[in-house]
N, C-alpha and C positions, 0 to 999 in steps of 0.2 A: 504494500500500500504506500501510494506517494504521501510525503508529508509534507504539509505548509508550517516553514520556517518560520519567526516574525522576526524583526528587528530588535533588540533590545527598547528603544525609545515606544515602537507599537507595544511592547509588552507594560509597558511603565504607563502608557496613555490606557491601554484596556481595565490595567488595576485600579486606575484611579475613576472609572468610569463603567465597569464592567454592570452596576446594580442600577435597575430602570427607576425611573421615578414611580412611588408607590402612593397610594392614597389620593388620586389627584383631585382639586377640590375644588379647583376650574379649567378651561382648555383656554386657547389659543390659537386662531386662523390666521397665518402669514401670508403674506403677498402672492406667493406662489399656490395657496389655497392648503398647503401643511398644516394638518393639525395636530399642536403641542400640548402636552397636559401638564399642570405645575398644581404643587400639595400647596406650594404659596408663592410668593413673589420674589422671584430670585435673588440672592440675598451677592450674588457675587458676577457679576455684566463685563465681556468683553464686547470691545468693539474691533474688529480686524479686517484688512483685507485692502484693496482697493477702492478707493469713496468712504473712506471710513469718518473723513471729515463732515462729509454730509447726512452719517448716519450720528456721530457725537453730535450734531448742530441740533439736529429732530430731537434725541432724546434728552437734550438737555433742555430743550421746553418743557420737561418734568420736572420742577423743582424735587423731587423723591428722587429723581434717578441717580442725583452727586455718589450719595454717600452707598448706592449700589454696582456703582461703576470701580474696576478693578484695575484694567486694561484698555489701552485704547490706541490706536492705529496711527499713522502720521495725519498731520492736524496744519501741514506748512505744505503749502502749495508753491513759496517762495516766493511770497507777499508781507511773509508776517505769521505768527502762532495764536491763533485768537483763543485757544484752548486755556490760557491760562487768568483770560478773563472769564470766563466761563466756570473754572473750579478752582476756587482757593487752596486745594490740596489738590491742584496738580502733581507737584512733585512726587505724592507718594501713589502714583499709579503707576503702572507697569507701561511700557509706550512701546510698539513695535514698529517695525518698519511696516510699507507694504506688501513685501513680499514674504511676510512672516511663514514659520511651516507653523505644524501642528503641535510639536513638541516646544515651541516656544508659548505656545497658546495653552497649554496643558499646565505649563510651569505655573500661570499664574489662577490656579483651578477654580476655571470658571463654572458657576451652574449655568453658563448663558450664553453664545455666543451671538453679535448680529453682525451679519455680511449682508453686502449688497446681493441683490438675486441673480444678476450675471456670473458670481462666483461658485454658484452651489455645483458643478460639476467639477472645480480643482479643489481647491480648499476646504468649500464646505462638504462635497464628499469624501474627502477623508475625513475630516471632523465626523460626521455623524457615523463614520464606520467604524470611528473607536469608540464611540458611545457619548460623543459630547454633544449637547442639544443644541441647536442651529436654527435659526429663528431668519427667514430672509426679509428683508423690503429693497421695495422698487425706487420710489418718491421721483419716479422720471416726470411725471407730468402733473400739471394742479390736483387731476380725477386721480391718481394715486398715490399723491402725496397727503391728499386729505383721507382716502383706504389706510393709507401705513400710522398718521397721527392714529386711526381709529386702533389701529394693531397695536397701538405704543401704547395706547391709553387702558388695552385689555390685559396686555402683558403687568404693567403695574397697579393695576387693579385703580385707574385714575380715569376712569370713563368721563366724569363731568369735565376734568381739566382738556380731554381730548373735546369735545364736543366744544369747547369756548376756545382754544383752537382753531379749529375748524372754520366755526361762526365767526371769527377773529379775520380772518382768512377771505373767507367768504362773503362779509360784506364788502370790504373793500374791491377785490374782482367784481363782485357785483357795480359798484358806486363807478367803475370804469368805465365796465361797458354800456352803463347807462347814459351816459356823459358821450360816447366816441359812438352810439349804434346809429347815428343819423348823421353823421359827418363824412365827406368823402377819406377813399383811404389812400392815401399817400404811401408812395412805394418805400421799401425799406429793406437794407442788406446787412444779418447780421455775419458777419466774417472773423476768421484770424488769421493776421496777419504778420507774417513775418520776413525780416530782410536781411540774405547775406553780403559778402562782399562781394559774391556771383551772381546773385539772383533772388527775385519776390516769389515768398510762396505763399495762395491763397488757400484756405479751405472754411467749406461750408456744412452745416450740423445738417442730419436725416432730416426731413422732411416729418417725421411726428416724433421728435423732440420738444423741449419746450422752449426753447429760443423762438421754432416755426409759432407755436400756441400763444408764446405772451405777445410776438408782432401783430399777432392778428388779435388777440383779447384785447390789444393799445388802439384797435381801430388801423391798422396800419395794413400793407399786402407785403408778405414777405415772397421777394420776386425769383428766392433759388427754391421755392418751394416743389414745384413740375423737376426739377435734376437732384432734390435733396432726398436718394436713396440711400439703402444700408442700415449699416449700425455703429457708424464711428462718422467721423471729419469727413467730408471728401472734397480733395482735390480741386480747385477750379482755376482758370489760367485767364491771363487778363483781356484774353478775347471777349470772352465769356461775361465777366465784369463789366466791360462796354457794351456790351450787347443787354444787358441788366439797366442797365444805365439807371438807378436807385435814385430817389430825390433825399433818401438816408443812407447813409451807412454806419453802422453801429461796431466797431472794430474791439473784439475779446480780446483778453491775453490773460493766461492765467500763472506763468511763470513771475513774468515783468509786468509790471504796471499798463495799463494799455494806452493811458497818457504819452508815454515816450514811444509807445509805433506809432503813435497819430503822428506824432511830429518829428520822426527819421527822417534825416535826410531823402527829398527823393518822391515822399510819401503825400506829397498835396495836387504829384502829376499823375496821380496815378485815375483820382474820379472825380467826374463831375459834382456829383451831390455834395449835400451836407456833411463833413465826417467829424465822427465824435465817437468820444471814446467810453465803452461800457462803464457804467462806474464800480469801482471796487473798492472795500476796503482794506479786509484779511484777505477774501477772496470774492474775484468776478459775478453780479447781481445775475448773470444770465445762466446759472448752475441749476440743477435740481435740490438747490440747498433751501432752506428757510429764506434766504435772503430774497426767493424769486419773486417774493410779493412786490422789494422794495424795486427791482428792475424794472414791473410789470407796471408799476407807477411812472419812473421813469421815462420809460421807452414815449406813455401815452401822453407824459408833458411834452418830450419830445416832438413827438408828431403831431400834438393836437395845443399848442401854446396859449392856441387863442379862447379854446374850452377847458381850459385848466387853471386859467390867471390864477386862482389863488390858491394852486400847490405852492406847498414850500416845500421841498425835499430837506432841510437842515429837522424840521418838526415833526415830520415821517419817519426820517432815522432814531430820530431821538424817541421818538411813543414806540416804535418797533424792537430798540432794546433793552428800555424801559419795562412795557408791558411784558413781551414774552420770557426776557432774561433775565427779569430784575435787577438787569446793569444802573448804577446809578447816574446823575445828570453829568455830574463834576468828570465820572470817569470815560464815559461817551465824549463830554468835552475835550479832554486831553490826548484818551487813546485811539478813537476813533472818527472824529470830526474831519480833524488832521489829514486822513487820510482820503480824505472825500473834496478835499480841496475848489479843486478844477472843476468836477460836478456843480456841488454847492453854489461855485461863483456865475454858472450860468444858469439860474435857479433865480 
């Protein structure tokens, strides 16, 4: 009879995980429709993987979640670490890279793991094949970002804080489209772009993305929408671009500031339109982070200047990490205002 070997580290992951959850005394439906049973609310939360920052941003709209949280995934997009505004006892979590394995995840024995749901065939299935619970969410678009708040708020047993979330949320995209659904739409490219000493390269998000969603929830026609296939970035060449001919251009970057590609050398021959730069402050408002509310406001002062007069983007920032974060006024003034500069000033 052949025999399956395991590694030492799989033997050390099965020990500490070998015994199912017993007694469960609620379940849990994940993004992927997985259903989880917990005896109570897990008392030790990883966060890993790829997008791990967008899944820390979600759950720390629990104020419960801090002192559940063990582990947590890289948090620096290479804008800035906003994680440490977020938990005062950062330091004492465990922090991995993205490309963590399993046995780093084990070290810090969690009852909980959440990855983003593109992950669940490398990481997340080893994870659940040694016996570690795995919990996915999506939060790609507004319609499952408000599904996964509802997933977050079953997992820590904080249903009403999910539901004024939600509501939280939800008026405001409402207050938009109410404002932008009798206005002409004005075309609009949201791009990233980047410039070597050889050459510009463009690319543009799939077509049901939420970049495609918040241009058009701002009232706006987003014009790579007919070529934006796939499942990542794609590719587009400056034919293309001109043939687009955008009355916006809304230029990402989530490494570098998007302020400084707007104004690369090179970079004002390249389109006719308006160009500006997505606002950022840790990280790019055009993500499927939390942040996409404050984009989705943006974008429609943007395009729609004359139906918005009395946005203030500085008073929007400031009630959005107020409210959801319970960041204070003084510390938004210093640590993250700053960062919104160039936004703000055309505001």
């Amino acid at each position: 009879m052949k025999r399956t070997t395991l590694s030492v580290p799989a033997l050390l992951l099965l020990a500490l995980y070998a015994s199912p959850l017993a007694g469960a005394s609620y379940t849990v439906t994940d993004t992927l429709g997985r259903i989880l049973a917990f005896d109570a609310v897990p008392e030790r939360i990883v966060i890993a993987g790829r997008g791990s920052l967008l899944l820390t941003d979600a759950l720390y709209l629990f104020p419960g979640a801090a002192s559940r949280i063990v582990g947590v995934g890289g948090t620096d997009q290479g804008q800035g670490d906003f994680y440490p505004l977020l938990d005062p006892s950062y330091r004492e979590k465990a922090r991995f890279t993205n490309n963590v394995g399993p046995e780093a995840i084990a070290a810090a024995r969690p009852d909980l793991v959440l990855l983003k749901s593109y992950l669940k065939e490398g990481l997340g299935h080893t994870l659940e094949t040694v016996g570690i619970p795995v919990l996915y969410l999506d939060l790609e678009s507004p319609a499952r970002f408000y599904s996964d708040i509802g997933v977050l708020g079953d997992l820590l047993q904080e249903s009403e804080r999910a539901q004024y979330l939600v509501d939280w949320y939800r008026t405001r995209v409402g207050a938009i489209e109410l404002v932008v659904s009798a206005a002409a739409r004005p075309t609009a490219l949201v791009v990233s772009y980047s410039k070597t000493a050889e050459n510009a390269s463009f690319t543009v998000p799939p077509a049901g993305w939420l970049q495609t969603e918040m241009v058009e929830k701002a009232g706006g026609a987003p014009v790579w929408k007919s070529v934006g296939v796939g499942n990542g970035w794609m590719k587009v060449n400056i034919e293309q671009l001109a043939l687009w001919d955008p009355q916006y251009v809304l230029v990402v970057s989530y490494g570098t500031p998007a302020t400084g590609v707007v104004k690369s050398p090179g970079a004002e021959s390249i389109w006719k339109g308006k160009v500006l730069a997505f606002p950022a402050d840790f990280y790019s408002w055009d993500q499927p982070d939390t942040r996409w509310i404050l984009g989705l406001e943006w974008v429609a002062a943007t395009l729609h200047p004359d139906l918005l007069q009395g946005f203030d983007l500085r008073r929007e920032v400031t009630s959005f990490y107020m409210e959801l974060y319970g960041i204070d006024e003084a510390t938004i003034a210093a640590e993250i205002l700053p960062r919104l500069a160039e936004a703000l000033s055309g505001n």
